[in-house]
Every structure is written in C-alpha cells, then in structure tokens.
N, CA, C and O atoms as a printed pandas DataFrame, in Angstrom:
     atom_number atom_name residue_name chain_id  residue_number  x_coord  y_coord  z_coord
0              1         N          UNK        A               1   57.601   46.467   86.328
1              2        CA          UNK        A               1   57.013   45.182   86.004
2              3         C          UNK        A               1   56.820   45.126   84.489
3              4         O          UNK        A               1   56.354   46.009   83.769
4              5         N          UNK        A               2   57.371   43.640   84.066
5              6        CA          UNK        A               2   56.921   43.885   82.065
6              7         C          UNK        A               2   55.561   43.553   81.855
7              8         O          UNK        A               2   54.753   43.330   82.757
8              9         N          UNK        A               3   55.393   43.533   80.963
9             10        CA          UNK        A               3   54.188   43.255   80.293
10            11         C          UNK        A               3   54.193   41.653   80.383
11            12         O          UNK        A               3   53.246   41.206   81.029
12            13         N          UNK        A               4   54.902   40.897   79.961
13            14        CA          UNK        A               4   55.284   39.002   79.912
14            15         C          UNK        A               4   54.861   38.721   81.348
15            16         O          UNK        A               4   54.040   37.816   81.495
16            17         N          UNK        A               5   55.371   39.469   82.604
17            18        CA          UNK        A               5   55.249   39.237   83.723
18            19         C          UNK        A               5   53.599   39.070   84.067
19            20         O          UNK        A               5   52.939   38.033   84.133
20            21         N          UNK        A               6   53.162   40.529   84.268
21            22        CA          UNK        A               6   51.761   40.857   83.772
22            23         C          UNK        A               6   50.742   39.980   83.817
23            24         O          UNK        A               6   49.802   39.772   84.584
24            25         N          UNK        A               7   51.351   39.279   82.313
25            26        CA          UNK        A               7   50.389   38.477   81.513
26            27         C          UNK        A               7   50.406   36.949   82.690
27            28         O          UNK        A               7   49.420   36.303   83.045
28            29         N          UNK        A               8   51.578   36.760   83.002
29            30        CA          UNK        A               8   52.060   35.200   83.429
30            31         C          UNK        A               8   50.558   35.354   84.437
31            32         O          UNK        A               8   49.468   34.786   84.361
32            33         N          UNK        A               9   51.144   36.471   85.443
33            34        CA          UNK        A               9   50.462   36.052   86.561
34            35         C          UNK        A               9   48.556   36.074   85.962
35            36         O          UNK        A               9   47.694   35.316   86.407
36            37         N          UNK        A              10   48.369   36.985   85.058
37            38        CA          UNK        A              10   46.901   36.955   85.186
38            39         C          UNK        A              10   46.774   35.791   84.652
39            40         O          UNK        A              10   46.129   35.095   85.436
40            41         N          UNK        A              11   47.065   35.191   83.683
41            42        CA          UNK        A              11   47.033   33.858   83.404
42            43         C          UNK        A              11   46.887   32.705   84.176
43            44         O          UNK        A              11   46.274   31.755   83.689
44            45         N          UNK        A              12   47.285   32.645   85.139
45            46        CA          UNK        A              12   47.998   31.509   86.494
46            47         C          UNK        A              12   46.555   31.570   86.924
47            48         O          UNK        A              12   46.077   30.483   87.247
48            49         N          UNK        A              13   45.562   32.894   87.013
49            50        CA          UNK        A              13   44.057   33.347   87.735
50            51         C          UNK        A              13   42.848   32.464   87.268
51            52         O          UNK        A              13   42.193   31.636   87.901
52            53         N          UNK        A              14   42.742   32.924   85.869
53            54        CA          UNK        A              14   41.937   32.377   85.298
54            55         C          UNK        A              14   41.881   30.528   85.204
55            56         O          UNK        A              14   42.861   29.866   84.864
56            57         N          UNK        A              15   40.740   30.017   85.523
57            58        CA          UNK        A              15   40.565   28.683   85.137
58            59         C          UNK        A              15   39.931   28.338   83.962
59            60         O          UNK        A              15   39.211   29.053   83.265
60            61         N          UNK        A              16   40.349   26.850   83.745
61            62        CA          UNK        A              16   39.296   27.158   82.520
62            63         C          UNK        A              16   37.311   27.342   82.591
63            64         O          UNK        A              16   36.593   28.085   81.923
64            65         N          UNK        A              17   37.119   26.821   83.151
65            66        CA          UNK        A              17   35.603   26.759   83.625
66            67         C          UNK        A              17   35.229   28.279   83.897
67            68         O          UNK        A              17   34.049   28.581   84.073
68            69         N          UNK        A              18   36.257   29.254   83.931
69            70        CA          UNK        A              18   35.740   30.537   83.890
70            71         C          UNK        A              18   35.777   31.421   82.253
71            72         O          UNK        A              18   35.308   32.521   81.958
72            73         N          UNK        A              19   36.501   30.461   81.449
73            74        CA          UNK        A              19   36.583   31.140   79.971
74            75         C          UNK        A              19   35.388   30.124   78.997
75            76         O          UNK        A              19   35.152   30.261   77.797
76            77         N          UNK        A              20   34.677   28.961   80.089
77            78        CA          UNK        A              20   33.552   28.021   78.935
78            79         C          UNK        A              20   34.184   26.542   78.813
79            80         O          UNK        A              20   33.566   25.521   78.512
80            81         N          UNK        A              21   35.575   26.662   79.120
81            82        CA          UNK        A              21   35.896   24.964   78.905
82            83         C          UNK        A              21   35.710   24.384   80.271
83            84         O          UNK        A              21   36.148   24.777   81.351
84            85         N          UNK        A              22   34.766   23.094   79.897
85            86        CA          UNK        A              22   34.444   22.107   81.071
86            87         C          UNK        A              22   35.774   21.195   81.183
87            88         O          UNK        A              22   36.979   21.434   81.100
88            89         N          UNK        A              23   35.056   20.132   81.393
89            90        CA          UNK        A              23   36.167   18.816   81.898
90            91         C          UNK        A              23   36.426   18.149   81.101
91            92         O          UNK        A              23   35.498   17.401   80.794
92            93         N          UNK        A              24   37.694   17.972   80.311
93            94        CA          UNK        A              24   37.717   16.972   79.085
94            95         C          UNK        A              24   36.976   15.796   78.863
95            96         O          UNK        A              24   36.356   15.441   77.860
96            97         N          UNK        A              25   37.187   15.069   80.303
97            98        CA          UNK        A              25   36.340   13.724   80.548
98            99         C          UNK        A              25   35.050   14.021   80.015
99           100         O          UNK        A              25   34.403   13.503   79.105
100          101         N          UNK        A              26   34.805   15.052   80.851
101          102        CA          UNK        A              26   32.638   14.791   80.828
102          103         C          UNK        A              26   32.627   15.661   79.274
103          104         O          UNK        A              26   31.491   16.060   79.017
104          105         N          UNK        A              27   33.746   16.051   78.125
105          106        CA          UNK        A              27   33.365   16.625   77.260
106          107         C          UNK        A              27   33.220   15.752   76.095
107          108         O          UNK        A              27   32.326   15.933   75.267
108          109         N          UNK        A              28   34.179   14.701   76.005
109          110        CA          UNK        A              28   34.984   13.329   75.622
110          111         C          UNK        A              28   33.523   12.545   75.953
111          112         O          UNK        A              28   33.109   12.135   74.869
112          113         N          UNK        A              29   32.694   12.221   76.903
113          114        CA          UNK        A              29   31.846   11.616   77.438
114          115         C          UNK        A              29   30.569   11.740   76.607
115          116         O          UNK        A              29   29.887   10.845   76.108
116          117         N          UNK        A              30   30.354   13.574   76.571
117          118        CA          UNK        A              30   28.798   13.783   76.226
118          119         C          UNK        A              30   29.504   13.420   74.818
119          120         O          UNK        A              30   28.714   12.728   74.176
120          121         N          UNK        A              31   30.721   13.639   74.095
121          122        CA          UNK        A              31   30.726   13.915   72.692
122          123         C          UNK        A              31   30.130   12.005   71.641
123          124         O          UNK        A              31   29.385   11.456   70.829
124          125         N          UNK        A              32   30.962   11.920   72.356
125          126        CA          UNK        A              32   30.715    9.933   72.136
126          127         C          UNK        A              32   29.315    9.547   72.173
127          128         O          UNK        A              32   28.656    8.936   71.331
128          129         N          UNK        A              33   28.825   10.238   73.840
129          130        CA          UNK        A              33   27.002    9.337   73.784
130          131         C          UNK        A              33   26.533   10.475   72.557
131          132         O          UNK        A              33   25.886   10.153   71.561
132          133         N          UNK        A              34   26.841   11.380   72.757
133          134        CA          UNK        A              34   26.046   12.030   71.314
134          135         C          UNK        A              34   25.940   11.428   70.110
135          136         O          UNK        A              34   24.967   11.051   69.456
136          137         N          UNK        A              35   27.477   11.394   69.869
137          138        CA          UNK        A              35   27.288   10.376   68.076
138          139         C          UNK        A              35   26.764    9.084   68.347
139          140         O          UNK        A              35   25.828    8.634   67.685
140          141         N          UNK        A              36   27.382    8.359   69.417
141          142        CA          UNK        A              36   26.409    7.114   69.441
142          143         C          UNK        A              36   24.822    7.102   69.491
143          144         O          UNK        A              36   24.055    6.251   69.040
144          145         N          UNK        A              37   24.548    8.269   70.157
145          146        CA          UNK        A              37   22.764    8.144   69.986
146          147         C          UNK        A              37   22.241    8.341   68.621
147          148         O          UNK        A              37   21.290    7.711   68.160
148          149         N          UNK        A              38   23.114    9.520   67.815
149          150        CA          UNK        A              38   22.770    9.958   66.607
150          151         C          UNK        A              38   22.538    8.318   65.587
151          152         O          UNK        A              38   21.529    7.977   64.968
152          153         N          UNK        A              39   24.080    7.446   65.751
153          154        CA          UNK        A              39   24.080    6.647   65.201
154          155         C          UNK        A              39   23.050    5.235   65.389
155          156         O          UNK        A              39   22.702    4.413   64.541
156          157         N          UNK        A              40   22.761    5.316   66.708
157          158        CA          UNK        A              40   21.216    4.764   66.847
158          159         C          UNK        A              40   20.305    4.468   66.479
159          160         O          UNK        A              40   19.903    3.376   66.077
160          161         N          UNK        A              41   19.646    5.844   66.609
161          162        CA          UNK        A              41   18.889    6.497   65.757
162          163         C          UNK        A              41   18.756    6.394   64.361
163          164         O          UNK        A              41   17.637    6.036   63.993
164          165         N          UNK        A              42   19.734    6.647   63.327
165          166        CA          UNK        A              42   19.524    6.238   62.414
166          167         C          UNK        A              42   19.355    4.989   61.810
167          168         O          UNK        A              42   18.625    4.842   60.830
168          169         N          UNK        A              43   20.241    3.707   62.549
169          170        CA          UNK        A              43   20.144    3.160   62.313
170          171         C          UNK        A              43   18.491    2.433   63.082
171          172         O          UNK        A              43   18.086    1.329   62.718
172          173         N          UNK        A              44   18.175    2.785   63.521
173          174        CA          UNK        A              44   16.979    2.409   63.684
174          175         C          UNK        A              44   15.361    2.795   62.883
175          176         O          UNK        A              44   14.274    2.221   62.831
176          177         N          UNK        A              45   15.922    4.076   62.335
177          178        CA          UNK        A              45   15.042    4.435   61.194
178          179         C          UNK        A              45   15.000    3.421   59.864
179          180         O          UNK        A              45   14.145    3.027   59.070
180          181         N          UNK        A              46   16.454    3.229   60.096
181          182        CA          UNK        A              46   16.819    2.358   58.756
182          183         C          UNK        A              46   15.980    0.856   58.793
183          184         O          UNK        A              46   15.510    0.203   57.861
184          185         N          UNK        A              47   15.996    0.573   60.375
185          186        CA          UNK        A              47   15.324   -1.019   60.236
186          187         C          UNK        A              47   13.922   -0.858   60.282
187          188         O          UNK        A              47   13.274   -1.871   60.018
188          189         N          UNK        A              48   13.098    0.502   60.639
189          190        CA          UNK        A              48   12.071    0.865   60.480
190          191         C          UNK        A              48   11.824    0.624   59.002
191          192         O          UNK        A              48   11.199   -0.391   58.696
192          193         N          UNK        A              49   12.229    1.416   58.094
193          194        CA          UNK        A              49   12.044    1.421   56.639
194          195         C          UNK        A              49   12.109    0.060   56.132
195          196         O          UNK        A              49   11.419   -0.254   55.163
196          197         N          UNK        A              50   12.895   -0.791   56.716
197          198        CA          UNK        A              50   13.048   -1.950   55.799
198          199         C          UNK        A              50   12.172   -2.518   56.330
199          200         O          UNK        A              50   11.817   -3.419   55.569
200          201         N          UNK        A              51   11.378   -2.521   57.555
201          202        CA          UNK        A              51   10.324   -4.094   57.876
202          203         C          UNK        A              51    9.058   -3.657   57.216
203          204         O          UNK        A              51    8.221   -4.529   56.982
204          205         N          UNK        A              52    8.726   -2.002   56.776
205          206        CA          UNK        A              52    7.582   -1.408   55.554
206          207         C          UNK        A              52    7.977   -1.904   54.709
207          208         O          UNK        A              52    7.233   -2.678   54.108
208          209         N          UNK        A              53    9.406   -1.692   54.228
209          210        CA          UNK        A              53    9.506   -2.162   52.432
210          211         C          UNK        A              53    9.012   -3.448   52.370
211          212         O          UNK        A              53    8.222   -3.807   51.498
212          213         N          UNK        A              54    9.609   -4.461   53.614
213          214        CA          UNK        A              54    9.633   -5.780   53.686
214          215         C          UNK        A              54    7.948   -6.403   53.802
215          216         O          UNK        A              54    7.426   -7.157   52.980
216          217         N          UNK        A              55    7.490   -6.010   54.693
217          218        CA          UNK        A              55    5.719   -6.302   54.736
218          219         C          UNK        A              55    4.716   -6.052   53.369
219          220         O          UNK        A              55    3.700   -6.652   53.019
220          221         N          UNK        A              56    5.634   -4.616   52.598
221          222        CA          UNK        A              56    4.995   -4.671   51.297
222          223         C          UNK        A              56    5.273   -5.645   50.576
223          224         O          UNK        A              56    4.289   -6.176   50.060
224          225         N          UNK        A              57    6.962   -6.404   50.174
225          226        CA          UNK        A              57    6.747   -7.616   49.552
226          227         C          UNK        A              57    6.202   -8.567   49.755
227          228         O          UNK        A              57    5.773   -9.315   48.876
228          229         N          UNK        A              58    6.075   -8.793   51.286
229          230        CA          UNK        A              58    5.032   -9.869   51.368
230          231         C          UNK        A              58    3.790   -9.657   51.552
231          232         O          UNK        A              58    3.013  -10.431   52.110
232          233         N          UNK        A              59    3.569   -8.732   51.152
233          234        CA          UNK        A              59    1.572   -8.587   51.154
234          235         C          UNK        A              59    1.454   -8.721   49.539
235          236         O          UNK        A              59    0.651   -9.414   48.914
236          237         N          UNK        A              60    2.423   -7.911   49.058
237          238        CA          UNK        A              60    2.381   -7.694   47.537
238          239         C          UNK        A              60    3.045   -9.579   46.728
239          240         O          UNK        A              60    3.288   -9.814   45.544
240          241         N          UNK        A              61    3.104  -10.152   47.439
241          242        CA          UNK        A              61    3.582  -11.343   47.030
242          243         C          UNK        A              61    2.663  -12.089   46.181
243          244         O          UNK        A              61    3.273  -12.758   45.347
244          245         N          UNK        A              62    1.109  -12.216   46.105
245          246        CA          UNK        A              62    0.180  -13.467   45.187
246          247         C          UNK        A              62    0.841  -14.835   45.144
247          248         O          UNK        A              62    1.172  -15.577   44.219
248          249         N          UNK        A              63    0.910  -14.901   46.341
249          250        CA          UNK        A              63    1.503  -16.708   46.686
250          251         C          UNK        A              63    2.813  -17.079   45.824
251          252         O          UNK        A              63    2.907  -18.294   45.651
252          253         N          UNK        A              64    3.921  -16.264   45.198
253          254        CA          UNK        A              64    5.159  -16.439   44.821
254          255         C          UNK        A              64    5.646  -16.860   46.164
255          256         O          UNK        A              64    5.457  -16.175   47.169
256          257         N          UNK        A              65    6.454  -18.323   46.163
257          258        CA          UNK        A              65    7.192  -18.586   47.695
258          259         C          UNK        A              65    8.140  -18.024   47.619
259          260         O          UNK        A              65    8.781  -18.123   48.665
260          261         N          UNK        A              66    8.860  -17.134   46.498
261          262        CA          UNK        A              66    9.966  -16.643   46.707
262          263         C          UNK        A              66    9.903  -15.015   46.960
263          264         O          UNK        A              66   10.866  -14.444   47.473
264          265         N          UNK        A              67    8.838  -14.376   46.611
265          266        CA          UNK        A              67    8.638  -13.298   47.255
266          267         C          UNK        A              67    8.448  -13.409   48.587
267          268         O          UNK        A              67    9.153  -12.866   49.438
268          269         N          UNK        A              68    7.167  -14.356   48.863
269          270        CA          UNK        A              68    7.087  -14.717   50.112
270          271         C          UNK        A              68    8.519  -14.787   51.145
271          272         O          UNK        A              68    8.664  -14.173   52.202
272          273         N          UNK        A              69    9.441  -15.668   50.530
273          274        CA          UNK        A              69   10.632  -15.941   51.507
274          275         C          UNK        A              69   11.468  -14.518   51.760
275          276         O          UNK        A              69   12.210  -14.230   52.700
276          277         N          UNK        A              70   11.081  -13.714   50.569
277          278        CA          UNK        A              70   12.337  -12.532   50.787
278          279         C          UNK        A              70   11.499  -11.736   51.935
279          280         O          UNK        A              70   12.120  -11.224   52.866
280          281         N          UNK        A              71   10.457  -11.665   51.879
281          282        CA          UNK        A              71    9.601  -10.497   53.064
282          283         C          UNK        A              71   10.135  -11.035   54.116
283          284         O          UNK        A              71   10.963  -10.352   54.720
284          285         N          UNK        A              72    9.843  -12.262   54.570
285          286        CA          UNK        A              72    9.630  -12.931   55.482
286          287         C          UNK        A              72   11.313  -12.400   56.088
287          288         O          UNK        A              72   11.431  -11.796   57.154
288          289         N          UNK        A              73   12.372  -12.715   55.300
289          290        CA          UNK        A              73   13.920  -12.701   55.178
290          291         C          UNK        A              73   13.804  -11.328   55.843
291          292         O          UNK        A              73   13.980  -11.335   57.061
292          293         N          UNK        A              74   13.499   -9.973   55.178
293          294        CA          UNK        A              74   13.726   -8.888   55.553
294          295         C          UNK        A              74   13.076   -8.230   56.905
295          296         O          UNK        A              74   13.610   -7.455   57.698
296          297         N          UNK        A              75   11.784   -8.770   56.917
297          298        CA          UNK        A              75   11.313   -8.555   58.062
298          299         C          UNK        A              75   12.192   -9.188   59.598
299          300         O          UNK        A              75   12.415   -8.457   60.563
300          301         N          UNK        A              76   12.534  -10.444   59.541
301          302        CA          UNK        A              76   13.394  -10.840   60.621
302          303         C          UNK        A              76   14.692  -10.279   60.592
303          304         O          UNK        A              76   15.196  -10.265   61.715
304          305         N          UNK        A              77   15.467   -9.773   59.627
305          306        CA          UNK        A              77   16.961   -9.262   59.730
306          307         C          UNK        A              77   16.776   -7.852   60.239
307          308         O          UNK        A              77   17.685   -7.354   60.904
308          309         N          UNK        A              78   15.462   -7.031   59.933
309          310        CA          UNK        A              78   15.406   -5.562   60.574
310          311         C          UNK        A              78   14.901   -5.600   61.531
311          312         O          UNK        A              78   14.766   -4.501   62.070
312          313         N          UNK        A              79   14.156   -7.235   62.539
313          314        CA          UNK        A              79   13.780   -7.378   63.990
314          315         C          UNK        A              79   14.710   -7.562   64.298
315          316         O          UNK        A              79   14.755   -7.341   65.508
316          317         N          UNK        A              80   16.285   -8.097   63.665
317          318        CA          UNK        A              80   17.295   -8.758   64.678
318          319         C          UNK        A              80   17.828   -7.723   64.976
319          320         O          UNK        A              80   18.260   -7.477   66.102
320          321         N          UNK        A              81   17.891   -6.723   63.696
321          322        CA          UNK        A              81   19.160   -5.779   63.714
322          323         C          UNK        A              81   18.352   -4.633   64.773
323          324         O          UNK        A              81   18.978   -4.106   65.693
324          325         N          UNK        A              82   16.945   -4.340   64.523
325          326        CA          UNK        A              82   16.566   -3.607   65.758
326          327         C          UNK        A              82   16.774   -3.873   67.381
327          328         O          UNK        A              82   16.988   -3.154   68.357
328          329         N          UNK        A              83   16.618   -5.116   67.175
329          330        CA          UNK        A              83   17.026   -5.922   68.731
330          331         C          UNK        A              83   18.328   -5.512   68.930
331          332         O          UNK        A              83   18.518   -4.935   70.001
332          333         N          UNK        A              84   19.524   -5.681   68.008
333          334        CA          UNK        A              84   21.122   -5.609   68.201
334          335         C          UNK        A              84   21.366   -4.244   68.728
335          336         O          UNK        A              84   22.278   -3.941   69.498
336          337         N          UNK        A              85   20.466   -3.450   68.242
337          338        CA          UNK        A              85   20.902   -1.774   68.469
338          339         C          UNK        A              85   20.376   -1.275   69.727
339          340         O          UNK        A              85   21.118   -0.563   70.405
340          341         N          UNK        A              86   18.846   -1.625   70.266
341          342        CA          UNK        A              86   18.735   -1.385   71.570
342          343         C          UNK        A              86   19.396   -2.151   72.034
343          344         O          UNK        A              86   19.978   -1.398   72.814
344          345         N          UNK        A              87   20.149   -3.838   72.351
345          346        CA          UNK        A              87   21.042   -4.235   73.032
346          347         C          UNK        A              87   22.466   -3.312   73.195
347          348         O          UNK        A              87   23.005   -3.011   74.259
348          349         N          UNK        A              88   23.002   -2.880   71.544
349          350        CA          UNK        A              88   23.798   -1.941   72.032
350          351         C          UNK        A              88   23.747   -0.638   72.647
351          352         O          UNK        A              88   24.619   -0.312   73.452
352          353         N          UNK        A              89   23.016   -0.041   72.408
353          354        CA          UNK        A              89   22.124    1.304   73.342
354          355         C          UNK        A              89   22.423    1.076   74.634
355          356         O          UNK        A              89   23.488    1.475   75.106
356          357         N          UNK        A              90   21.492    0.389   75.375
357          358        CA          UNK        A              90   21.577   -0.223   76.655
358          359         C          UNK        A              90   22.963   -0.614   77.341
359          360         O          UNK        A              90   23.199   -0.216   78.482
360          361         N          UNK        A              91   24.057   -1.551   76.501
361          362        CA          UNK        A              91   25.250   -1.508   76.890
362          363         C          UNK        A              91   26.071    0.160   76.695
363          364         O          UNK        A              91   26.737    0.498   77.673
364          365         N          UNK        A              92   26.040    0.915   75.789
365          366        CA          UNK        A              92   26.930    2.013   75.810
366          367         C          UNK        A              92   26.164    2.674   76.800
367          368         O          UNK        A              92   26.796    3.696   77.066
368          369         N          UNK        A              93   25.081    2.626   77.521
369          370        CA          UNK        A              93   24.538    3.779   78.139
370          371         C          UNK        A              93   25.086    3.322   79.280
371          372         O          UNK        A              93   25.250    4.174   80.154
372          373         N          UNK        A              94   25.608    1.570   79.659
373          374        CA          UNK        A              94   25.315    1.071   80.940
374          375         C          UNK        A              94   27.009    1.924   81.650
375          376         O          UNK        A              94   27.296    2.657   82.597
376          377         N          UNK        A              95   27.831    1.173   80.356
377          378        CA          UNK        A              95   29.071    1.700   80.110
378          379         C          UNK        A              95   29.528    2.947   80.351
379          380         O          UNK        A              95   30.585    3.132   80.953
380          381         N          UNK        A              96   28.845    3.826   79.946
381          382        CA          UNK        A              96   29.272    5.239   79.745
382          383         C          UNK        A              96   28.985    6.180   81.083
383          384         O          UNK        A              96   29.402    7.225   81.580
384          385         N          UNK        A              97   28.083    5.220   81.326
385          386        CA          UNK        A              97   27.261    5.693   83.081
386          387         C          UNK        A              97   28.078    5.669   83.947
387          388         O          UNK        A              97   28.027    6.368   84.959
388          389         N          UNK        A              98   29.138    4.690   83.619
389          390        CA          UNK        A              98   29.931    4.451   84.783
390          391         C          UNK        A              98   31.229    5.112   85.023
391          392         O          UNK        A              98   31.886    4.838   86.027
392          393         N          UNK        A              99   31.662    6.043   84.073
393          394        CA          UNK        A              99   32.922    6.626   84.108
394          395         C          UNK        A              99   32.420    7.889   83.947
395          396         O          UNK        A              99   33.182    8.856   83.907
C-alpha cells in the first residue's frame, strides 16, 4: 500500500466538524450579524453623541434663533437616524432569522 493511498483513504474519514470547521451557512450567517451588530452599535453611539452635542447648543443658545434652529436640527436628525438603525436592526435580525 503507498503512502498517497494511505493518505486518500484517511482523508475520505475525517469530516470537517471533526477538525473545528462548522457550516459555511451558519459561519457566513454569524459573520454578517456580527459586523452588522458591531455596525449598529456604533452607529448608535454616534447618534448618542450628537443629541449631547446638540442639547448643548441649544441650552448654550441665549435666544440666538439660529443656534436655537441648529440644536433643534441636530437633535431630530440623531432621533431619525436612531429610529432608522433600530428599524434596520429589527429587519436584519427578522431576515437573518430566517435562513
């Protein structure tokens, strides 16, 4: 018997789930919700930070209507954009659940 032979058959034995590799799918699966949560996440820190920066211009405003308008501005674009991201959250999770 050669050695090539040998090898074929022990080869043919082993699966992968016995050397650590799972299922491409469910690897492909966790890898995606991972970065998507990561990307979440940050971006949700990010609209965190801006409705502080934003509440400071408008506290820090002394009746300027145009400071006034920019708080006001920033505070609703980091409620929308927070809203947009748990809407997307919720869809990739609904999505991803299903395959």
């Amino acid at each position: 018997m050669s050695i090539t032979t040998l090898l074929a058959e022990a080869a043919v034995k082993i699966s992968p789930r016995e050397i650590g590799i799972d299922d491409p799918v469910t690897n492909a699966n966790s890898t995606v919700t991972n970065i998507l949560n990561t990307t979440y996440l940050y971006a949700g820190i990010v609209c965190v930070i801006v409705i502080i920066v934003a509440g400071f211009y408008y506290v820090l405003s002394n009746g300027d209507p145009a400071k006034i308008k920019r708080g006001k501005d920033g505070i609703m674009g980091a409620v929308v954009g927070l809203i947009v991201i748990i809407l997307a959250f919720t869809i990739t999770q609904f999505v991803i659940g299903r395959f």
